[in-house]
N, C-alpha and C positions, 0 to 999 in steps of 0.2 A: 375509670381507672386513673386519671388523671387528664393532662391537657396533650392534644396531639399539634403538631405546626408541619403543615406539608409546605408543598417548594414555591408556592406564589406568597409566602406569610404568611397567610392567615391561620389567627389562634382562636380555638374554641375549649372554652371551661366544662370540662364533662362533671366532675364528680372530686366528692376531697375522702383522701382515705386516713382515717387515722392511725397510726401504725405506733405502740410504743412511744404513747403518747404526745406526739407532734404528729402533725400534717407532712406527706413527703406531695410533692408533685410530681408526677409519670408524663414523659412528652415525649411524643412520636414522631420523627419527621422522614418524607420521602420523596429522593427527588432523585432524578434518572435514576431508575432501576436502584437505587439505598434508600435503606430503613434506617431509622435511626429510635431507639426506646433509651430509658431512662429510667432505673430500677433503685430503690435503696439497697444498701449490702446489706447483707448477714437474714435472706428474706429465706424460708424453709424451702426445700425438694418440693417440685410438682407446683413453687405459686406460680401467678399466672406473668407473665412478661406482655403480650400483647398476643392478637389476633393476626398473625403473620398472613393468613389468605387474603384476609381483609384489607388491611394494608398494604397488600402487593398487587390487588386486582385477579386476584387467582381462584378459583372455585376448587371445592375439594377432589374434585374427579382427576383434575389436573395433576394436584397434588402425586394420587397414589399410582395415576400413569406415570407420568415423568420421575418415580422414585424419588420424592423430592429429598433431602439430606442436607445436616450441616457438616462441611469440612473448615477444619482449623488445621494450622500447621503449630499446636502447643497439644501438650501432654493433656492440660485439662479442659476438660470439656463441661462447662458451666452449664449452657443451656442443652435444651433437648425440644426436638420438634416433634411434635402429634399430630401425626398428618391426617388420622381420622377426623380431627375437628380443627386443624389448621392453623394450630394456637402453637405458641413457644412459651415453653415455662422453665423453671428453673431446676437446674438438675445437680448441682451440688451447692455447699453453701461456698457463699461468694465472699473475701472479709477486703474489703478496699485496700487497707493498709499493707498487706501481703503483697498485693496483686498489683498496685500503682507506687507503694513506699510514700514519698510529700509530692508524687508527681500529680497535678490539678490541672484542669479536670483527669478525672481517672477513666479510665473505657477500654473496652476491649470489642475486637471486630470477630465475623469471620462471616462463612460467602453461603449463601444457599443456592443448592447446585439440583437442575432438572431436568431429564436426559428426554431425547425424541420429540420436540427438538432440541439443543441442549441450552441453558438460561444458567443464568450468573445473579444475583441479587444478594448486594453488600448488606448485609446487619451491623451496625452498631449499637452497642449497649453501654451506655451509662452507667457509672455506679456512684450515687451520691453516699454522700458520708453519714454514718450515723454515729452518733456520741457513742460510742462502745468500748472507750479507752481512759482512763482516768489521768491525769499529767502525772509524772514521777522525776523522783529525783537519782540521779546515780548513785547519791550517797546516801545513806540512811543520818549520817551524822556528818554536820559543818562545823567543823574545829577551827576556833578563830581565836588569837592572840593579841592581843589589844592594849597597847601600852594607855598608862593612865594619864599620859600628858597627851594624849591625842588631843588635836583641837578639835573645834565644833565645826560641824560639816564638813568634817574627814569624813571620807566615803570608803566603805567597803564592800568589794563584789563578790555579791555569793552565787552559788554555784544555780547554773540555771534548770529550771525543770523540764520535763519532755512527753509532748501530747502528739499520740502519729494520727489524731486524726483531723480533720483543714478544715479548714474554712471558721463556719461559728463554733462548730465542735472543738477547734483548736484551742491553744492555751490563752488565757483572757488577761490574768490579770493575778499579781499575788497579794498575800496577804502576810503580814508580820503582827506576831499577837500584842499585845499593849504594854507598853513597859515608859521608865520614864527615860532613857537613855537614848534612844535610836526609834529614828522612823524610818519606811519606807519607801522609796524611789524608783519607779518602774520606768525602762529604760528599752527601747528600741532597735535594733540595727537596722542596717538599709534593706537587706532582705528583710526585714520582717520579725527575725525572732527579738521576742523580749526575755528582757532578764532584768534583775532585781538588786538594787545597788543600796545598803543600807549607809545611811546619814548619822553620824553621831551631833543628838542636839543637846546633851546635857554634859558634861566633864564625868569622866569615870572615876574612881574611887577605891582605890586596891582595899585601903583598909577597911571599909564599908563593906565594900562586894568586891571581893577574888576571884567570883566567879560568877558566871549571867547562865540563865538556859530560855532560846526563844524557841519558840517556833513558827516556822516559815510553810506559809498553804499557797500550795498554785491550784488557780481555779481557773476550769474551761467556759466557754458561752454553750455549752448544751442545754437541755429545759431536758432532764434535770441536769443540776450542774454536778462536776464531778469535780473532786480536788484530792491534790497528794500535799503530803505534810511533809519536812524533813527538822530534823532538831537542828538547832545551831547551839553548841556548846561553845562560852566567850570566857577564856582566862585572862583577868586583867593583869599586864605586865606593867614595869617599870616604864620609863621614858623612853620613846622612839620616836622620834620628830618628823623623820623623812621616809615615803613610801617610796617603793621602787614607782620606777616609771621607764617603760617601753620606750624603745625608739623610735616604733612604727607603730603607726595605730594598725594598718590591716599589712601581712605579710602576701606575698604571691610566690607559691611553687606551682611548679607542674611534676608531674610523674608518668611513667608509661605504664599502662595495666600491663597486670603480670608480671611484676617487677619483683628480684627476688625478696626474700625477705629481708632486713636490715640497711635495705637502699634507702641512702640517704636523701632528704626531701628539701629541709631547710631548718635554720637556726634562729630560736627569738633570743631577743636580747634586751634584758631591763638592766638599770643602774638606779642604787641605792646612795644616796650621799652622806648614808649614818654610816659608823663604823664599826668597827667589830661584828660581834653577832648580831648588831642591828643592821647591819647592811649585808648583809649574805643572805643569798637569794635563792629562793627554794622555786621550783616551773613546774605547773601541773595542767591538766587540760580539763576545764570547769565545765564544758561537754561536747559531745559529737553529736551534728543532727543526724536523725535517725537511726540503722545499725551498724553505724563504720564507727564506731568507739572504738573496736577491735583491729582495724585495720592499721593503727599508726600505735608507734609511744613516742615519748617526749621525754630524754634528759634530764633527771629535775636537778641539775646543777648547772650542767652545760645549755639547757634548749634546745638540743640537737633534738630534731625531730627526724625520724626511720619507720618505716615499713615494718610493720608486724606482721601482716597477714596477707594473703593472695586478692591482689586488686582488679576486678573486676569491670571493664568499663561498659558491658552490655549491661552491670548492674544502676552503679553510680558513677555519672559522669565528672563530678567537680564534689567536693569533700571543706565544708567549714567548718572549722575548730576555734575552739576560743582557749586562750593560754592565759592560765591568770600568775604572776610572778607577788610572790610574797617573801618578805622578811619576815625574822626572827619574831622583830615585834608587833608581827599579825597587820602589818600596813602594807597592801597588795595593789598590783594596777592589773590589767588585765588586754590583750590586743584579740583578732581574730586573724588566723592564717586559712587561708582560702589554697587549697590545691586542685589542680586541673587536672584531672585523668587524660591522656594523650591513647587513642585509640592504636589496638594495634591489629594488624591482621591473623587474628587465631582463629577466626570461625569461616568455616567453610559456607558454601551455599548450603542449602535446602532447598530440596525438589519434593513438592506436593501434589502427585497425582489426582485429581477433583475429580475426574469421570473419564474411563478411556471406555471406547468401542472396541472389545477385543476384536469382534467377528465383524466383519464391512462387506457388501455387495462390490462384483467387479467394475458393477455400472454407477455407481457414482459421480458426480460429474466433479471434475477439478473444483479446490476450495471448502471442499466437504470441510469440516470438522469432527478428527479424529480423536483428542483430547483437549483437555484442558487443564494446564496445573500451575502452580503455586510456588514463585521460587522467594525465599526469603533468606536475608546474612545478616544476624546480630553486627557487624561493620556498621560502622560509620563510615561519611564521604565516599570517598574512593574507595575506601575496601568493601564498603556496603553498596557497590555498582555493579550490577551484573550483566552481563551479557549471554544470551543461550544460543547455542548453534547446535547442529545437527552434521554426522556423516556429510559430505559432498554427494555423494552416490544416492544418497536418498532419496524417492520423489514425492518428498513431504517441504511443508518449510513450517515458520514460526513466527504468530503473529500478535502482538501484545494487545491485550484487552481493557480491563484496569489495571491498575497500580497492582504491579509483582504478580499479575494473572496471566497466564499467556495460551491463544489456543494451538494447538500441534493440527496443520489445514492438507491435504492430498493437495499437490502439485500439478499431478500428470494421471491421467484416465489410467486405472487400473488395467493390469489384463492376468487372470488367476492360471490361465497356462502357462503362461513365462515364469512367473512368480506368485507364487500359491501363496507366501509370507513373509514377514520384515519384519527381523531386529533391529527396532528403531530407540537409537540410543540418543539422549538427551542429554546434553554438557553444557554444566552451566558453572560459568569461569566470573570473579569478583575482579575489579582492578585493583587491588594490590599488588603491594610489592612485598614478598613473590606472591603471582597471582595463585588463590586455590579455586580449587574445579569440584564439581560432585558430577555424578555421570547415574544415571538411572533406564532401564533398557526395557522397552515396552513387544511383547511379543504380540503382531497386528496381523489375523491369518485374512484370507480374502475370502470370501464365498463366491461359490458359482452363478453364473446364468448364462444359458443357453444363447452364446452368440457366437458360437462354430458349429458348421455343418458335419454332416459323417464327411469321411473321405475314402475313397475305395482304395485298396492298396497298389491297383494296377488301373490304367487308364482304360483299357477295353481287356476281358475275358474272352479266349477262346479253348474249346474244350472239344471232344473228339468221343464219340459212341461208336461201336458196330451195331448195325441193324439187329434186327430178330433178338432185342436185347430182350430182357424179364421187365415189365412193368415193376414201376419201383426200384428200379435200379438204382443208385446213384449217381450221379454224372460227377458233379465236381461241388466243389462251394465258392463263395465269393465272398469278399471278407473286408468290410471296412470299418474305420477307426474314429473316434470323438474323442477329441481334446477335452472336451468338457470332464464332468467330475458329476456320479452318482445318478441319477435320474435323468439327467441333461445328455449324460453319455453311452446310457441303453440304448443299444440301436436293434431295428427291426426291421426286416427283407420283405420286400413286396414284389410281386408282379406288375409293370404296369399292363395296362389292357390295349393289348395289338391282335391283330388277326395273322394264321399263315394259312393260306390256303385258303381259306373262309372258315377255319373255325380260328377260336380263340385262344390264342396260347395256352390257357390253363389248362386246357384241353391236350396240350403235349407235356407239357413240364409243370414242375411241381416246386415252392422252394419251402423250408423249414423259416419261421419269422425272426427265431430264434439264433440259429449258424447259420444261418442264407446257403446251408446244403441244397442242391438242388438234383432233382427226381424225376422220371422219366416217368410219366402216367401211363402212355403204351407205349409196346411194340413197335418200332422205328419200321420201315420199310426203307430202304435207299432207291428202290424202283418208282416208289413215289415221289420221297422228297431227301433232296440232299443237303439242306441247310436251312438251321433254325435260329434268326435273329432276331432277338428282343431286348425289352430296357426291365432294366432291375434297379427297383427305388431302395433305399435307405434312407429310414425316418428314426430321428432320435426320438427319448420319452420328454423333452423339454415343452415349455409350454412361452408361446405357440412352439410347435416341434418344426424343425432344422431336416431338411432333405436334402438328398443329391442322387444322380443316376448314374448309369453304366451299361454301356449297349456289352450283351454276351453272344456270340455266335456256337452254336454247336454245330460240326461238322458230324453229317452221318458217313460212316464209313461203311464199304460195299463189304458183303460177304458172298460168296459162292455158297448162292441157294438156288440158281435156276439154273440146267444143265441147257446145252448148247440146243438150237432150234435148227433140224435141216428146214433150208428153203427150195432145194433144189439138189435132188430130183423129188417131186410130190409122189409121196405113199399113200395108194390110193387103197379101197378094201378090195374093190370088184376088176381093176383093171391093171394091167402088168405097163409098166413104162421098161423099152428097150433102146437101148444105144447100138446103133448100125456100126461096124468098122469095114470096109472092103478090106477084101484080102489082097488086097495091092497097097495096104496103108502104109508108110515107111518108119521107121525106129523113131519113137518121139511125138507119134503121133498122138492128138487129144482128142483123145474118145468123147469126155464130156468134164464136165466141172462141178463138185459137191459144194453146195451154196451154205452156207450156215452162220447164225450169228446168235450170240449172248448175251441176254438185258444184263448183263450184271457189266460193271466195269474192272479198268485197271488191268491186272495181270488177270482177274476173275474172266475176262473177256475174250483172252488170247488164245485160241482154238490152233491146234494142229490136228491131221489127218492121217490117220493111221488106215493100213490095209491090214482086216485081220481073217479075211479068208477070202480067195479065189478057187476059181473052179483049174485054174493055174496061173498058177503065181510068178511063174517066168515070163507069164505074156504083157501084164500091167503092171503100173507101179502108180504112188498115189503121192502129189506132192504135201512136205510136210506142213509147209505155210499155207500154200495156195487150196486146197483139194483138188488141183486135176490129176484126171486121168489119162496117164500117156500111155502107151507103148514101149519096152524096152527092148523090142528083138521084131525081126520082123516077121508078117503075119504069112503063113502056109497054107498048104492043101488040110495039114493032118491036123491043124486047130479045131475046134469044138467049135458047130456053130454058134451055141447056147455056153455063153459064158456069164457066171453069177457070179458076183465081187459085192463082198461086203464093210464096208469102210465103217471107222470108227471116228467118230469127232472130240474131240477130249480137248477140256479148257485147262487153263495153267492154274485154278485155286488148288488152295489146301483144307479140304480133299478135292482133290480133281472130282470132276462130273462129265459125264459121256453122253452121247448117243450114238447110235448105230444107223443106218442107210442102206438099204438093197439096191444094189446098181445092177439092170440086166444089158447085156452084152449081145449083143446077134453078129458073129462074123458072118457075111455073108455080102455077093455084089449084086443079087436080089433078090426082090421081096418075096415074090412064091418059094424061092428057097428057104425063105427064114418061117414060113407059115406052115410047115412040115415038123418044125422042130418044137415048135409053141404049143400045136393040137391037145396036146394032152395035159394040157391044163384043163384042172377040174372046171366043166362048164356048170351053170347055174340051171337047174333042175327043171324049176319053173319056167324059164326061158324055153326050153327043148322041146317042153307038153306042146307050149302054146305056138313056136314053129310047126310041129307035126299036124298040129288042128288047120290052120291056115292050110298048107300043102293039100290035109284031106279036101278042105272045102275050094280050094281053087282045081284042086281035078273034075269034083263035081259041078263045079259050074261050066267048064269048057266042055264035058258032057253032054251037058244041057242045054249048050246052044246049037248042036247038031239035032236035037227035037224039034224046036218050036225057035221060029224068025221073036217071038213075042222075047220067048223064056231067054233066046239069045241075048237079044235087047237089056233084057234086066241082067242076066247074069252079067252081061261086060261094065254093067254098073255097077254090079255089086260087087265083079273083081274088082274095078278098080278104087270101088271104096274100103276094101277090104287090104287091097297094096298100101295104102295110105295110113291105113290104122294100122299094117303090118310095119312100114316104116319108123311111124311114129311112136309104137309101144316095145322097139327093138332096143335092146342099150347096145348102144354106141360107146364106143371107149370113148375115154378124156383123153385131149391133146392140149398138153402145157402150151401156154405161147409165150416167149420173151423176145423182148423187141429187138431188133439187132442190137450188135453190139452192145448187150447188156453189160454190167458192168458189176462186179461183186463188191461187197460193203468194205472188205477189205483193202482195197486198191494193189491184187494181186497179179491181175491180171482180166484180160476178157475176153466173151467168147464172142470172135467174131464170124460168127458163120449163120447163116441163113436157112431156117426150115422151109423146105417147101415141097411138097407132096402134092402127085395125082392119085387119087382115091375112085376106082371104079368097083362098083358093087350090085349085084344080083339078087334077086330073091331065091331063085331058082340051082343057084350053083353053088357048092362050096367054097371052090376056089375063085380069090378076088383078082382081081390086078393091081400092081403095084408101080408106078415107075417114077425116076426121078424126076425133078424136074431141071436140077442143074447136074451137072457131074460135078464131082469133087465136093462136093456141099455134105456136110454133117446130116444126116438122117435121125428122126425120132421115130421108131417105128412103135408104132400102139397096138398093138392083138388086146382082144377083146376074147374070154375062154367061151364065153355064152354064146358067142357069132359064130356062125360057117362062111361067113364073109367077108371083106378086107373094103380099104378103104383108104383111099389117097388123096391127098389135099394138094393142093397146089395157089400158093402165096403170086400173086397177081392181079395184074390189074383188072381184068374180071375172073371173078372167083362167084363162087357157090353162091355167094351172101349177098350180092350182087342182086339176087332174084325174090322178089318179094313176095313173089306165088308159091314161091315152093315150101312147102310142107317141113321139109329138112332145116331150111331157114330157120323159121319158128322155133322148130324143137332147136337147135343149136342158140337159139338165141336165148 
């Protein structure tokens, strides 16, 4: 395609293209991160401009990740990138003269921009010139008056031609067709342009020729060449001897763009030394370079030169005019007035957004790159200085890249729960006077991650059940919170794994993963267990996921489900428990004391003692707190020896729960007295056969040993093997023991009195003996309905138990 030059020099000649019959050369150059190509104008949509991956070091994958794109901050957009093959071709047609006017070289830039990570690569493109313009003249016809006393090499300046396109393409050179009269002179200015001064070499001749017609050809250096013709129509006049002549050869104004119209610039000024109509001076402008023809007039008597049109300094900065002053008799001089465009501040900034990240993680680290844009001010100097600042409060800043690129960088570690998003406004202020600003507002939201934990809403849970609840119940819930956003802040209830009791919590409670409700798997007992402490995790759905715990305790609260237990007196099936009072006891006296107590707690636990039937009721009374049994009146002849009091034990739940106790009573001051009153308690059936069998066989053996010395012999063995087994297969009543001064669960009170019984008993008799063993001592008296005989214990240092041989021992033991 042409010749490429990268940033150490080196040139290499790839290939020559012909284009519209010349040779153009195409040269690439790149050097830190810019390209630079070099295109002829007016080249059709879709050619090719260069291999931009190639060029940049980039492979096409690159390309369609990082969305590569061109951004310009102008309306047209010339080229166009193909990112499927990497190439830049052209995308409208391009015409130099439009696009640069006489400015040389001509080019135009703009940035290729590539996101992930984000790249910046300057393009520059060349536009070389192509002969595409013919030179022309402003006037179709040069009217020139020419007195006939002119002399020889009197000069006359004609009006200059105009080619907008430079270099060789520009205007070359003119041409005057052949005559014998005048030749042509082609003449210079210091910039550059030429123009065409014709010579009179022959003496003109009114009466010959009154009138001449030339014509005048301006021709370009193009291959092929192009030329414009204009006629010069020449009236030959009488004698005018003296041309005007200027004052100044070059004039200098300035002007400020935008200046209204008819603002005055500057004044030329020729003088004529003929007189009359030969010296009166006529000012016209022989031409404007470029399109500012339009922008100025000129006085043509005065030279007052004024403002026509709206002046422009982003367009043309400085404006050369040529003023040619002629007389009557067609004898002209001609000056150039030069005007300076004085810049003014009317153009605001331009802000060119190139790539913003709307959406950014929280975790980005300081320096990121959020943007990247493009401020650009038609100004010049100072008004074309910008400066960009942002909000103070912002925790962004701004940091320039290339020339008028700037990137928009994070400051300070995001955090998306304080601040989810930023209206991030960009102000970019010129130094002018007065300065202008433009302001452009980029809406930058933050995306989540997972770097908060749940949080429980209370530091410890506690929560409260009654026992005997329903499986499945629900207890309570527990409920905690993530800052976070969407996935990061689903949170889920767990169990962790603790034991109570030796099974496994799961094994008591239950939670939902969902609302951390939590659920009673079984049936609480408070007799078992009164408190259940465990840890309850909370796990977000982030990845890795975010936890935290919470110890929850549930208190089991007691119900009244177990009625009160007597301990004392023991309700036996076969044997009757009686309480002794002497009939000497005095008012107050404590019969005996109902013992009782309830697993349950609290008020569930609190037992009073009610009496709800006596055999008389004016004789006992029953404490309410305590249960004893006292006396309220004192004991007579005419009492009941056999007194029955049945007491009620009742706890304070709701609903109360009961039990009932049979207390027997014996007044009496002894015991063969009380054993008259008892008799007719049902005796046990089986007991009575097998007494009656004994008595037969123990007659028959004392029988039989008034027979025989031998038969004696055995029988006294075999009574007394038969006494032995009669002892040992006899039921004996139970006798409660409580050690002294026992003491009740209650701290009511206690009994301190001491059991102690002589127990003497027969095989042979029904009636036992009884006697105390202290006076005054509280007595338990036991009957037994199935005996005919009685039985007295006596608490001492040798007692019964004492005896290791005895038969009674053993069974007792």
């Amino acid at each position: 395609m042409g010749i490429r030059q990268h940033g150490w020099g080196k040139w290499l000649l790839c290939e020559t293209l012909t284009w519209q019959l010349f040779n153009l050369v195409f040269m690439v150059c790149t050097i830190n991160g810019q390209i630079r190509y070099s295109i002829p104008e007016e080249m059709k949509k879709g050619s090719l401009i260069g291999n931009i991956a190639q060029d940049l070091g980039l492979d096409l994958k690159r390309l369609r990740s990082g969305r590569a794109r061109i951004v310009t901050g102008e309306n047209h957009h010339y080229t166009e990138l193909k990112t499927d093959k990497g190439i830049l071709v052209v995308n409208e047609r391009i015409d130099r003269e439009e696009l640069c006017g006489d400015v040389t070289p001509c080019s135009f830039s703009f940035e290729i921009i590539l996101e992930n990570p984000i790249e910046l690569h300057r393009v520059t493109v060349e536009i070389l010139d192509v002969n595409d313009h013919s030179p022309t003249f402003k006037s179709n016809v040069i009217n020139l008056e020419i007195s006939e006393s002119a002399t020889i090499l009197s000069h006359f300046d004609l009006e200059s031609a105009y080619d907008p396109d430079s270099g060789i393409h520009g205007l070359k050179n003119y041409v005057l067709t052949p005559n014998d009269n005048f030749v042509l002179k082609q003449q210079s200015n210091a910039d550059g342009i030429q123009f065409a001064v014709m010579i009179l070499q022959k003496p003109l001749d009114r009466e010959m020729h009154p009138h001449l017609t030339l014509k005048l050809i301006a021709v370009d250096g193009g291959t092929p060449q192009r030329s414009g013709t204009v006629n010069i129509e020449i009236t030959v006049l009488d004698v005018n001897d003296n041309p005007p002549v200027f004052n100044q050869s070059i004039y200098s104004a300035a002007v400020t763009e935008n200046a209204p119209v008819g603002t005055y610039i500057t004044t030329v000024n020729a003088s004529d030394a003929d007189s009359g109509s030969n010296g009166l001076i006529t000012y016209m402008f022989s031409n404007v370079k470029g399109k500012s023809g339009g922008h100025f007039e000129i006085d043509s008597l005065s030279g007052k030169i004024t403002v026509a049109d709206v002046i422009d300094f982003e367009k043309d900065k400085k404006y050369e005019i040529r003023v040619i002053a002629k007389d009557q008799g067609g004898l002209s001089d001609a000056t150039k007035v030069v005007i300076d465009v004085a810049d003014v501040n009317d153009n605001s900034p331009v802000i060119n957004i190139m790539s913003f990240a709307s959406l950014i993680s929280e975790d980005v680290p300081p320096g990121t790159t959020i943007a990247v844009f493009n401020v650009k001010d038609a100004d010049s100097e100072r008004n074309g200085q910008i400066t960009c600042s942002l909000d103070y409060f912002l925790p962004f800043k701004i940091q320039s890249s290339l020339t008028n690129y700037y990137n928009l960088l994070s400051d300070v570690p995001f955090d998306r729960e304080t601040t989810p998003e930023y209206n991030i406004t960009i102000t970019a202020t010129d130094l002018g006077s007065p300065p202008l600003s433009t302001k452009t507002t980029l809406l930058l939201k933050i995306s989540d991650v997972n770097d908060n934990s749940p949080l429980f809403t209370e530091q410890k849970y506690s929560a409260f059940i009654i026992e005997n609840n329903v499986p499945g119940k629900t207890i309570f819930s527990v409920s905690a919170r993530d800052s976070d956003w969407h996935q990061n802040a689903r949170i889920s209830y767990f169990l962790e794994d603790s034991q109570v009791s030796g099974s496994p919590i799961s094994s008591y409670v239950s939670i939902n993963t969902e609302t951390g409700v939590l659920h009673a798997v079984r049936s609480f007992d408070y007799e078992q267990i009164k408190l259940l402490e465990f840890t309850v995790k909370a796990q977000d759905g982030g990845s890795p996921p975010l936890s935290s715990n919470v110890t929850v305790k549930i208190v089991i609260q007691d119900q009244n489900d177990n009625p009160p237990q007597v301990l004392y007196p023991v309700q036996t099936g076969g044997s009757v428990v009686a309480e002794m009072v002497p009939r000497a006891a005095d008012v107050g006296y404590l019969v005996t004391k109902v013992v009782a107590v309830d697993v349950d707690s609290g008020q569930n636990a609190w037992l009073s003692y009610k009496l709800q039937k006596a055999t008389d009721r004016a004789l006992f009374e029953v404490g309410l707190q305590n249960g004893e049994i006292r006396t309220i009146r004192q004991v007579n002849d005419k009492d009941a020896v056999k007194q029955r009091l049945t007491v009620i034990v009742e706890d304070n739940g709701q609903p109360s729960r009961s039990a009932a106790v049979i207390v027997n009573v014996a007044v009496a001051d002894s015991f063969p007295e009380v054993l008259s009153e008892f008799t007719d308690f049902t005796h046990d059936k089986e007991y009575n056969d097998n007494l009656t069998f004994y008595l037969v066989l123990a007659l028959a053996v004392v029988s039989f040993l008034f027979i025989t010395c031998v038969v004696v012999i055995i029988s006294v063995k075999i009574y007394r093997w038969r006494q032995s087994r009669t002892l040992f297969h006899s039921n004996l009543p139970v006798i409660p023991y409580y050690p002294p001064r026992y003491s009740d669960t209650l701290g009511t009170g206690t009994l301190q009195h001491v059991y102690n019984y002589e127990v003497c008993r027969t095989t042979d008799s029904r009636k036992s003996d009884c006697k105390f063993g202290r006076a005054g001592s509280q007595n338990v008296l036991i009957m037994d309905p199935s005996s005919t005989g009685t039985m007295q214990r006596i608490q001492s240092e040798k007692s019964i138990l004492d005896e290791p041989d005895s038969p009674l021992e053993v069974r007792m033991l």
